[in-house]
C-alpha positions as CSV (number, residue, x, y, z in Angstrom):
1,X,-12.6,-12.8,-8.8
2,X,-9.6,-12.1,-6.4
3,X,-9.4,-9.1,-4.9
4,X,-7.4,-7.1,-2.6
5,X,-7.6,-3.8,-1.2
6,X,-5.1,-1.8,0.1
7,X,-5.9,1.2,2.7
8,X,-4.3,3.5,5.3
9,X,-1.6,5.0,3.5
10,X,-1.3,9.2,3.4
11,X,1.0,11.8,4.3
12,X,3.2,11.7,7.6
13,X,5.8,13.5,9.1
14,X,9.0,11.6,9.9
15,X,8.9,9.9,13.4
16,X,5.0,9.5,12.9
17,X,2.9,6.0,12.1
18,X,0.8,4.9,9.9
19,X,-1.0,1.2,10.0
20,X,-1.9,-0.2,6.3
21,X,-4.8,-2.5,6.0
22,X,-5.8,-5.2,2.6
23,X,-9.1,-6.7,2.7
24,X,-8.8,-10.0,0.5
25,X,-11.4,-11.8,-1.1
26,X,-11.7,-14.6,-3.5
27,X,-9.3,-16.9,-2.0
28,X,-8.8,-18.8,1.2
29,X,-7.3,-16.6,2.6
30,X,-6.1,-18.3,5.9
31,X,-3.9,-20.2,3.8
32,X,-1.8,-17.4,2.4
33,X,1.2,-16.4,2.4
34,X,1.0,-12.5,3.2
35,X,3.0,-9.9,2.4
36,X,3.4,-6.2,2.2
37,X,5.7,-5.1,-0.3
38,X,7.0,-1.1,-1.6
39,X,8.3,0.4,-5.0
40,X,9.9,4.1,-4.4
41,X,10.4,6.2,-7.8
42,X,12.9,4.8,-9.8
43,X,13.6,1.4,-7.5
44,X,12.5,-2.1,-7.7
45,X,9.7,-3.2,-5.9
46,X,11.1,-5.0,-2.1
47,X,9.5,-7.4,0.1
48,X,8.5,-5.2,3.6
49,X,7.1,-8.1,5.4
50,X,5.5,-11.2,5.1
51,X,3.4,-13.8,7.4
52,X,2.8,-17.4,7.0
53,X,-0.7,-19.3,7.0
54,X,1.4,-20.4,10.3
55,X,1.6,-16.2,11.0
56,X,5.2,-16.6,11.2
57,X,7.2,-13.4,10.5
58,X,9.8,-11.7,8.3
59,X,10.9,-8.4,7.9
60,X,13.6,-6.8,5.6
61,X,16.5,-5.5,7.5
62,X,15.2,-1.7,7.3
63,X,12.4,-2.2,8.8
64,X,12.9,-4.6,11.7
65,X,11.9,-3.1,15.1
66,X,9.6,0.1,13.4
67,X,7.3,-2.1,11.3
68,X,4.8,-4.9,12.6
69,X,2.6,-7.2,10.2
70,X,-0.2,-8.9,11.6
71,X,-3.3,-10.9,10.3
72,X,-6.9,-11.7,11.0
73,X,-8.1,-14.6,9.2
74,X,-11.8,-13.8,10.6
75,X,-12.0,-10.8,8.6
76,X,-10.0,-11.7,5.3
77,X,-7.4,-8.8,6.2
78,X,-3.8,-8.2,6.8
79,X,-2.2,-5.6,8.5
80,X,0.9,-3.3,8.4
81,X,1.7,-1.2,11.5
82,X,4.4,1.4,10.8
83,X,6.0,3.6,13.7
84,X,9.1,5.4,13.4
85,X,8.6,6.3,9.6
86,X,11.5,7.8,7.9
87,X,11.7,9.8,4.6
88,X,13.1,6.4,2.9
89,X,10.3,5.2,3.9
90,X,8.3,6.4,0.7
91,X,6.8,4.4,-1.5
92,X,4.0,2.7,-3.1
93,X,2.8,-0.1,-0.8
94,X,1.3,-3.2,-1.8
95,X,-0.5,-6.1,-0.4
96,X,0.3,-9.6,-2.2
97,X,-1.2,-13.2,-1.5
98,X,0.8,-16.4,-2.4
99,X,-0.2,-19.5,-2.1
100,X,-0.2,-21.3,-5.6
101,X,-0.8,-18.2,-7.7
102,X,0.2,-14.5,-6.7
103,X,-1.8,-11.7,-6.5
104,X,-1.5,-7.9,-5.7
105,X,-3.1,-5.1,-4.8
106,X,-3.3,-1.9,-6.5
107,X,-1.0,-0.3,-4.3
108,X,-1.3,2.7,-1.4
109,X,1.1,5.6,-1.2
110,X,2.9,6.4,1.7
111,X,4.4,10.0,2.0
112,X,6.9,10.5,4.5
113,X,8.2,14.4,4.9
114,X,11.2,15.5,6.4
């Protein structure tokens, strides 16, 4: 059974940080794509950032320079470091692993006041 297990998202003022965590199990995980991905009210869901089995990086374009995404294939779990958050910022965050199949997480929200 896959599973993955988002944590670390809450309520933060704008300017503060937050760092996300997703524990995966059930698949090799090492050779997974990973990505972090957010849905705000009323939006389609976007790609945040991904890393490569390779941990090679991408970021969309509103993020770049604020947000860092990271990996540790000895403990299963990938990481989202977020500084500079920003009200736009809000969201529902999830963790998803591609390889041949896709899988998510259930999701963490992330709150960001004004």
């Amino acid at each position: 059974q896959v599973q993955l297990v988002e944590t670390g998202g809450g309520l933060v003022q704008a300017g503060g940080s937050l760092r996300l965590s997703c524990v995966v199990s059930g698949i090799i995980f090492r050779l997974n794509t990973m990505g972090w991905y957010r849905q705000a009210p009323g939006k389609q869901r976007e790609l945040v950032a991904a890393i490569t089995s390779g941990s090679r990086t991408n970021y969309a374009d509103s993020v770049k320079g604020r947000f860092t995404i990271s990996r540790d294939n000895a403990k299963n779990t990938v990481y989202l470091q977020m500084n500079s958050l920003k009200p736009e910022d809000t969201a529902v965050y999830y963790c998803n692993a591609q390889l041949y199949d896709s899988y998510w997480g259930q999701g963490t929200q992330v709150t960001v006041s004004s």
